[in-house]
C-alpha positions in Angstrom: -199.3 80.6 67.8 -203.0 79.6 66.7 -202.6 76.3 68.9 -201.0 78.4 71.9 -204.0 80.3 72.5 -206.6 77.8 71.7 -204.6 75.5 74.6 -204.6 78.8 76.7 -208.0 79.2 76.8 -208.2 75.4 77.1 -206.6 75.3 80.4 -208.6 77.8 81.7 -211.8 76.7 81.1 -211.3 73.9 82.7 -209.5 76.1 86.0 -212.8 79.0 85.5 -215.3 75.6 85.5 -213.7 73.9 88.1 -212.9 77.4 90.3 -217.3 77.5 90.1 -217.5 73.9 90.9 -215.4 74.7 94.4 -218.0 77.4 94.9 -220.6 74.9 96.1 -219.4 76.0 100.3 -219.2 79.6 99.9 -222.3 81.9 101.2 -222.6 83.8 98.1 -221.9 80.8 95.8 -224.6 81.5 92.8 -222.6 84.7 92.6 -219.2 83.1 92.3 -220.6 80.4 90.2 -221.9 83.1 87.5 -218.1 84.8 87.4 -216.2 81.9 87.2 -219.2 80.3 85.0 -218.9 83.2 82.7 -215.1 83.5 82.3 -215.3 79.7 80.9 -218.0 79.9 78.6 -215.8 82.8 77.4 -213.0 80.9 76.9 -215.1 77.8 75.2 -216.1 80.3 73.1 -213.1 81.6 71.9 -212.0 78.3 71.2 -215.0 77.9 69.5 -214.3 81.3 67.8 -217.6 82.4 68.9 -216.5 84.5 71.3 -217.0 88.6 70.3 -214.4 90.9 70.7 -216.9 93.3 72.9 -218.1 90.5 75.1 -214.7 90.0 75.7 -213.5 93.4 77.0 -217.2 93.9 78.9 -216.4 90.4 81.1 -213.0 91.6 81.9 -213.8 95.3 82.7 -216.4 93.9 85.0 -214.0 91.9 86.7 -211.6 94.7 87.2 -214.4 96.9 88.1 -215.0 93.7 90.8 -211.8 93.6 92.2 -211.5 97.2 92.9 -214.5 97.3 94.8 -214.1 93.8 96.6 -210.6 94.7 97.1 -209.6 94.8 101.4 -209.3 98.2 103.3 -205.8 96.2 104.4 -204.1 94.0 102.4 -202.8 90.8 104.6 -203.0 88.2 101.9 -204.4 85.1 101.1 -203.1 83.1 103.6 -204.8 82.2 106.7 -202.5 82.8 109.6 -203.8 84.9 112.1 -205.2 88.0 109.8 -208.5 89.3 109.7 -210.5 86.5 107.9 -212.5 88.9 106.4 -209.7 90.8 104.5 -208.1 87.6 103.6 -211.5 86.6 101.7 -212.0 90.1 100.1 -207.8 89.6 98.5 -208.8 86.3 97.3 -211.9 87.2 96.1 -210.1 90.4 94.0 -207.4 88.7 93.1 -209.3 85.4 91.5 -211.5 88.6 89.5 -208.1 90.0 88.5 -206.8 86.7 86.9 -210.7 86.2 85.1 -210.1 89.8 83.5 -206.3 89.2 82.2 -207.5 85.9 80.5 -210.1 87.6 79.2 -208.3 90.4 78.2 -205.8 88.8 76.7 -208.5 86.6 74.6 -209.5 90.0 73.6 -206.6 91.5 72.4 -206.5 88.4 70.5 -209.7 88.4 68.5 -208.6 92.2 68.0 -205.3 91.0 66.6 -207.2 88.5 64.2 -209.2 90.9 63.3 -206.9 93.6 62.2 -204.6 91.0 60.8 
């Protein structure tokens, strides 16, 4: 199970660091490249077991806290195919915070689990 989660958080470094690195056309990129920057130097830390247990749960209440207020007024996906462009950037902007928080919730729960074991 150790080596599951250490390959977890593996995998998504490298999809947080390279998520940042596709950041480089986007208006607002210093902000995107701080989330996604942040969610994988959480993970290296975990796998460096560096990574605290209240760092952990602060990153991924921010994103959820992000995602609720970047999410659309209407929903029309992620697609673009003749929605408002606007709303289709807000769902993919929410919806890449709400995949940074579960990782990092779920690291989380983990070092809590470790803890308490």
């Amino acid at each position: 199970m150790k080596t599951f989660f250490y390959c977890f958080a593996a995998v998504f470094a490298i999809l947080f660091g390279w998520a940042a690195f596709l950041q480089n056309n986007d208006p607002d990129a210093f902000l995107w490249y701080c989330i996604y920057g942040s969610a994988a130097v959480g993970c290296v830390l975990f796998i460096a077991k560096k990574l605290n247990f209240l760092i952990a749960y602060i990153l991924a209440v921010s994103y959820v806290i992000g995602a609720f207020l970047s999410w659309p007024a209407q929903f029309e996906g992620v697609a673009i195919n003749g929605g408002d462009i606007d709303n289709i950037e807000h769902a993919r902007e929410a919806l890449g915070l709400l995949i940074n928080a579960a990782v990092l919730i779920i690291l989380a729960l983990r070092i809590q689990w470790l803890r308490n074991k």
